[in-house]
C-alpha positions in Angstrom: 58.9 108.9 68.0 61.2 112.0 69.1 61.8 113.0 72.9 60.2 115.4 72.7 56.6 113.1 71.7 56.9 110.7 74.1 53.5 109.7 75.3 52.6 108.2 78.6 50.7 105.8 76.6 53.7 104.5 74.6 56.7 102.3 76.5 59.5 105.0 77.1 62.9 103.9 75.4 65.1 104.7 78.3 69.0 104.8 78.4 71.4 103.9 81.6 74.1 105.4 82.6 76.7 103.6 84.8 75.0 100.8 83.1 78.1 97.7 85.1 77.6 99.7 88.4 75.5 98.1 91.2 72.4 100.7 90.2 72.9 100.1 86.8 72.4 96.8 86.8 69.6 97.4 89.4 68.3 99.4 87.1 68.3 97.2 84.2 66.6 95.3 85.5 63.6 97.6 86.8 63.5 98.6 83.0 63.6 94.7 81.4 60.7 93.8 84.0 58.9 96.8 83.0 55.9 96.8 81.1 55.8 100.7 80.7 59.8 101.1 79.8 62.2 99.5 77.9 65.8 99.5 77.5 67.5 101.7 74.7 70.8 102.1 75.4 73.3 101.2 78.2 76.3 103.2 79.2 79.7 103.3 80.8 83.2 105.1 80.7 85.1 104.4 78.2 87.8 102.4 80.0 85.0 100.4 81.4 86.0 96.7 81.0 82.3 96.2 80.5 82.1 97.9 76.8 81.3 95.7 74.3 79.2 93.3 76.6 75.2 92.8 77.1 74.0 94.9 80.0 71.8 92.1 81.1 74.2 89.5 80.7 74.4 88.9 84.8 70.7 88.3 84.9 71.1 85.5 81.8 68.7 87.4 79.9 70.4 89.0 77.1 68.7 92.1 75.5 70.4 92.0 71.9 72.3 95.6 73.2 76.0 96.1 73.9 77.4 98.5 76.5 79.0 102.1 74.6 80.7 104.8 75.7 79.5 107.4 73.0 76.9 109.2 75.4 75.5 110.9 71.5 75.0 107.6 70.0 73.2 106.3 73.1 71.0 109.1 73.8 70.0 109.5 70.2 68.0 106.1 70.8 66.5 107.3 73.7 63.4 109.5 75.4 64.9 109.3 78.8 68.2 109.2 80.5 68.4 107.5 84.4 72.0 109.1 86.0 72.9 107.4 89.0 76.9 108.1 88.8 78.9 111.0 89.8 78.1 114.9 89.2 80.9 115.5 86.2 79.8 112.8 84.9 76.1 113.6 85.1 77.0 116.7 83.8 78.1 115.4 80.6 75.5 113.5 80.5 73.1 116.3 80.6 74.6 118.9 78.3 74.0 116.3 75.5 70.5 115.4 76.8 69.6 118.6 76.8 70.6 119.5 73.2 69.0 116.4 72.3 65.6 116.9 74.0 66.1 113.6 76.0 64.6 113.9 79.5 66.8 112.9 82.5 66.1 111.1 85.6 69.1 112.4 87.9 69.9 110.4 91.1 73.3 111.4 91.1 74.0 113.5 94.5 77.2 115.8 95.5 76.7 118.5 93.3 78.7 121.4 93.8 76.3 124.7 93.6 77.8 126.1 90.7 76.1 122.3 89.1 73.1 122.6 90.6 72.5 126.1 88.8 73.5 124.5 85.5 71.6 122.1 86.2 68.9 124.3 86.4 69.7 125.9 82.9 69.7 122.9 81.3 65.9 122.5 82.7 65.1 124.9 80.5 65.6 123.0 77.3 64.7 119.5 78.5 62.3 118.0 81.6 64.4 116.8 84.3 63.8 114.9 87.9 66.5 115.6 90.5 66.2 114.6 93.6 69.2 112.8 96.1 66.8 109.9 96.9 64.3 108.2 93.8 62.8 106.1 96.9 59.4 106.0 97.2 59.6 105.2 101.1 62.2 107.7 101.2 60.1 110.6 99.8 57.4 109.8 102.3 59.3 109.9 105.2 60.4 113.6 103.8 56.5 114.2 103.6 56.6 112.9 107.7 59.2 115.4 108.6 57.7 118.2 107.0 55.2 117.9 109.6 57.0 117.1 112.5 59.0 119.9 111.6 56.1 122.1 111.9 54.6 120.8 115.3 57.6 120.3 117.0 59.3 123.9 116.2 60.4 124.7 119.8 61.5 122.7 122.4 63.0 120.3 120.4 66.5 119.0 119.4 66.6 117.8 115.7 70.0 115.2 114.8 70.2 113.9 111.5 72.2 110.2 111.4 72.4 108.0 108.3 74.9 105.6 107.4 76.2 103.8 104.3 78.1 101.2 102.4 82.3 102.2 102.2 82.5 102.9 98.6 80.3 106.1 99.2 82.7 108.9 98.6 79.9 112.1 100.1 79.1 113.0 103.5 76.6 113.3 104.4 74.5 112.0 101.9 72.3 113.9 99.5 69.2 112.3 101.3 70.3 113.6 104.7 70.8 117.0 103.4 67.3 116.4 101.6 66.4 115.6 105.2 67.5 119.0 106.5 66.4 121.3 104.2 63.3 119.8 104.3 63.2 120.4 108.4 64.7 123.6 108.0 62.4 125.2 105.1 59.0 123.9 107.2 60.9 125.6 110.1 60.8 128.9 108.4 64.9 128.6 108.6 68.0 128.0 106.0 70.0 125.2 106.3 72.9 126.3 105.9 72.0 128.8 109.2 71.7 125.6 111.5 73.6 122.6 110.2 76.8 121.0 112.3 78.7 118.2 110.5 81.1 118.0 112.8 81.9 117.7 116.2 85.4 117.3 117.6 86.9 117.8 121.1 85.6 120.3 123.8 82.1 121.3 121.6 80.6 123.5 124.6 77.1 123.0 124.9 74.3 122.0 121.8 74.1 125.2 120.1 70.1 126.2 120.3 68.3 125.8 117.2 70.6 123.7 114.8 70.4 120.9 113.6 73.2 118.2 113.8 74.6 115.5 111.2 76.4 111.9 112.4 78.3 109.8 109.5 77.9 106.3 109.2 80.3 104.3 106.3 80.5 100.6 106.2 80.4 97.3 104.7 77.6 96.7 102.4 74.7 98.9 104.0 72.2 100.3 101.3 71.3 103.5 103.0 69.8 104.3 106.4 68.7 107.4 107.5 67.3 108.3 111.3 65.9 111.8 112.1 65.4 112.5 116.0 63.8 115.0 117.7 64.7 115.1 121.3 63.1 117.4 123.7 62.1 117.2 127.4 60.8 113.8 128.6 60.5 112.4 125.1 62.0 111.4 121.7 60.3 111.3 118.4 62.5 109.1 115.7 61.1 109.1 112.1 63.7 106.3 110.1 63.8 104.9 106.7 66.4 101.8 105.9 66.8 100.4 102.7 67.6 96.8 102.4 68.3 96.8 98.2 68.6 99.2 95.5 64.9 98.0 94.3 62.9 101.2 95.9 65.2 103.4 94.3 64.8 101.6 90.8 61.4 101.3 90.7 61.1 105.2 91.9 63.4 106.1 89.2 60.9 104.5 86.9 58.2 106.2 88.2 59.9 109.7 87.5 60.1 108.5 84.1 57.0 107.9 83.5 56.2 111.9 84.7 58.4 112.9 82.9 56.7 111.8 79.6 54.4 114.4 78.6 57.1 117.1 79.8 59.3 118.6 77.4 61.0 121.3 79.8 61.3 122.1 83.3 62.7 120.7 86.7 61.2 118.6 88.3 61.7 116.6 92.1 60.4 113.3 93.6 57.9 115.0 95.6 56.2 116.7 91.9 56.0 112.9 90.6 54.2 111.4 93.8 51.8 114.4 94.1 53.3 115.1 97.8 53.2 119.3 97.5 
């Protein structure tokens, strides 16, 4: 069976990138308790003290694989590729996915937008899901926002705050954004028209109509994310924390599986959960 015949009906051999990360492994594990998925091919970078070992080995399950660095070798064993790492790295990934016909789950956020439009070519030669948060939870509270956006267009305040674990090297995070444009686009409005990441010193007053971003980084914290909509007399907060990686695994899974009978195209979280 080729990529390009993978059937929904048929387990999907699926390859992991950043296989000795904390998603990786997360990951991994999604796949090895999966009864639709199963694991192909695990990688890492090449100076990655982990090549040469069992992905699963921290879960004392071995799955008879061994950790690689040859991204070709891997993919060729696979239907589908799940990227949670960082975008040049991604983007390696992808150029060879896309000559292979291997789909690829991207949860890999901080793209440049010179990436995100290759990104987009590549879509045309393989089916691929992008989105900055695989969470389930998460892709319903987008849904939420959508439609607060809508009823509460005037009158309201809208801050964006999420904070993260220390070792998160963007800011803000591609779910906040997500969070933004989402706000902004049922607003009628660009982004890019009404964010403010930063305030410093003597601001002057709230600006009328944007929309404002606070930083979190800390510790060990997964990933929370607060919207709030402040107007006159009230406050409307619409949050999503994430204890684990698990939601983002098992989402990342369920992309997969859409992504089966696709063999070109690009694809988001909200096309696999049928939110449009």
């Amino acid at each position: 069976m080729t990529a390009n015949t993978a059937s929904s009906s048929v387990r999907q051999r699926v390859a992991v990138a950043g296989a000795s990360g904390r998603m990786g492994r997360m990951l991994i594990e999604a796949i090895l308790n999966s009864s639709d998925c199963v694991l192909a091919a695990a990688l890492d970078r090449a100076d990655s003290p982990s090549i040469g070992t069992d992905p699963s080995a921290f879960l004392g399950q071995p799955s008879g694989l061994k950790i690689e660095s040859d991204i070709r070798a891997a993919l060729a064993k696979a239907d589908c590729l799940i990227d949670f790492t960082r975008p040049e790295g991604t983007m390696e990934h992808l150029a060879v996915a896309a000559e292979l016909g291997v789909k690829v789950v991207i949860g890999t956020t901080g793209f440049s937008e010179a990436q995100k439009a290759q990104i987009a070519e590549y879509a045309q030669k393989t089916a691929l899901v992008l989105a900055p948060n695989m969470s389930v939870g998460v892709n319903v509270t987008l849904k939420l926002l959508e439609m607060a956006a809508k009823a509460l267009r005037t009158g309201y305040d809208i801050e964006i705050v999420e904070a993260h674990h220390k070792h998160k090297v963007d800011a803000p995070s591609g779910t906040a954004l997500k969070m933004g444009e989402v706000i902004a686009e049922a607003q009628g409005t660009k982004l890019a028209d009404r964010a403010v990441y930063e305030r410093f010193g003597h601001t002057g007053e709230r600006k009328e109509d944007s929309i404002g971003f606070a930083t979190v980084r800390g510790g060990d914290i997964v990933g929370d994310h607060t919207v709030l909509f402040a107007g006159t007399g009230e406050r409307i907060e619409i949050s999503h924390k994430s204890s684990s990686r698990a939601g983002y695994a098992q989402g990342s899974l369920r992309a997969v599986g859409y992504l089966a009978g696709k063999t070109a195209g690009q694809f988001d979280m909200f096309d696999v959960l049928n939110l449009r």
